[in-house]
Backbone bond lengths (Angstrom), bond angles and torsions (degrees), N, CA, C in turn:
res aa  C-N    CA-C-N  psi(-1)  N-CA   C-N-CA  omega(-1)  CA-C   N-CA-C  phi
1 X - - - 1.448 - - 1.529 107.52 -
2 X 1.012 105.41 156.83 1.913 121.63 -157.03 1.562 101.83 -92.52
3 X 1.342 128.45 127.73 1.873 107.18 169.62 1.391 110.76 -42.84
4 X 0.701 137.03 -37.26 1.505 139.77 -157.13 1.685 104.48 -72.83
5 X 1.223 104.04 -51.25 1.749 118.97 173.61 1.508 101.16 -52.25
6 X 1.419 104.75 -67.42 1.666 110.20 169.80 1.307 118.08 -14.91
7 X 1.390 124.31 -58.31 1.966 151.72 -123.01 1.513 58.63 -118.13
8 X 1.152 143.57 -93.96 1.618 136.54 -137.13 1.598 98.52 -55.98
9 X 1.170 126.02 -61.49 1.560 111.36 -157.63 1.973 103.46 -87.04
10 X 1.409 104.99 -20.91 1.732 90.13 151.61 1.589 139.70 -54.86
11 X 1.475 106.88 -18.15 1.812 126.02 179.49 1.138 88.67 -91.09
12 X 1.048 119.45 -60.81 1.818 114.96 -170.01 1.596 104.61 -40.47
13 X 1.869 114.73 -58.33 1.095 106.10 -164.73 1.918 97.81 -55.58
14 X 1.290 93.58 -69.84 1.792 98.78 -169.42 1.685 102.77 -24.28
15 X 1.209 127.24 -40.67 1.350 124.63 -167.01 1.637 108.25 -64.17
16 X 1.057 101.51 -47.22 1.662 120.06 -176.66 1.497 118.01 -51.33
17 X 1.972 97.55 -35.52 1.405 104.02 -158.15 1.499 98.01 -85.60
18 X 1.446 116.20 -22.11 1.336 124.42 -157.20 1.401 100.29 -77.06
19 X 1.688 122.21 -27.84 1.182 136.50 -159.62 1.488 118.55 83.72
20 X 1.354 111.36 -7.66 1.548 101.25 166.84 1.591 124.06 -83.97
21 X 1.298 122.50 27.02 1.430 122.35 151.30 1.637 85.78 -156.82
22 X 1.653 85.70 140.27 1.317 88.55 167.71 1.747 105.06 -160.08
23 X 1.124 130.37 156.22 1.480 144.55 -167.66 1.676 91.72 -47.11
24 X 1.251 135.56 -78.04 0.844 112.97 168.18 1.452 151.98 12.38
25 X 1.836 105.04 -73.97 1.593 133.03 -165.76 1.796 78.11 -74.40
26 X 1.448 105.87 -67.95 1.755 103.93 -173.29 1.281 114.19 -29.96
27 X 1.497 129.27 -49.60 1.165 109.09 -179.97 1.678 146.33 -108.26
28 X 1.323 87.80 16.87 1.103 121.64 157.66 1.614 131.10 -73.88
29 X 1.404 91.06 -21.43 1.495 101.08 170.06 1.570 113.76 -67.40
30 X 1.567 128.45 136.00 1.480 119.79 -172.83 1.787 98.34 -75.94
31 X 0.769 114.03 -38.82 1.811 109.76 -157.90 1.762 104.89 -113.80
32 X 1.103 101.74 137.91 1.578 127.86 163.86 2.146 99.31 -29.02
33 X 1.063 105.28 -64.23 1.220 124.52 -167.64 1.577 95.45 -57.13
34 X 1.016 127.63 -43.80 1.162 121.86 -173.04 1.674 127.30 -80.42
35 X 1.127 103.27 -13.38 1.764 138.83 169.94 1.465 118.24 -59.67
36 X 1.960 81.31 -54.02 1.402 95.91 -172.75 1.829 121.34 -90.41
37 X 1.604 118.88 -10.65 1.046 146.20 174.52 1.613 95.56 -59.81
38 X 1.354 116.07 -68.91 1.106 122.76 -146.37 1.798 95.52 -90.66
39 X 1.020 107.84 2.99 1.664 104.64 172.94 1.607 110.68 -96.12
40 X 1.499 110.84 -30.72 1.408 125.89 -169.13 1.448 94.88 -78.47
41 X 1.147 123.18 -20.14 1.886 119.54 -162.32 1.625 94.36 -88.78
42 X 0.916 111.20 -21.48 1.768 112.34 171.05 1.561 142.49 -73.14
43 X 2.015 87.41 -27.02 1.280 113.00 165.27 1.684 105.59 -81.96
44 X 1.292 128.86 -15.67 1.681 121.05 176.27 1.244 94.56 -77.14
């Protein structure tokens, strides 16, 4: 695995823990696009 991959699913966790993303919000989202929007805004 790549540092960078690393750095991505370490924010994810921190995001998760914080409660501002959570399995939930994900699937609650209606569209693919919208899943993937809000996953990409994490990698900026």
């Amino acid at each position: 695995m790549t540092t960078r991959k690393s750095e991505y699913i370490i924010g994810i966790a921190k995001l998760m823990k914080n409660g501002e993303l959570t399995k939930e919000k994900l699937l609650s989202m209606d569209e693919f696009k919208q899943v993937e929007n809000a996953l990409i805004k994490i990698r900026d």
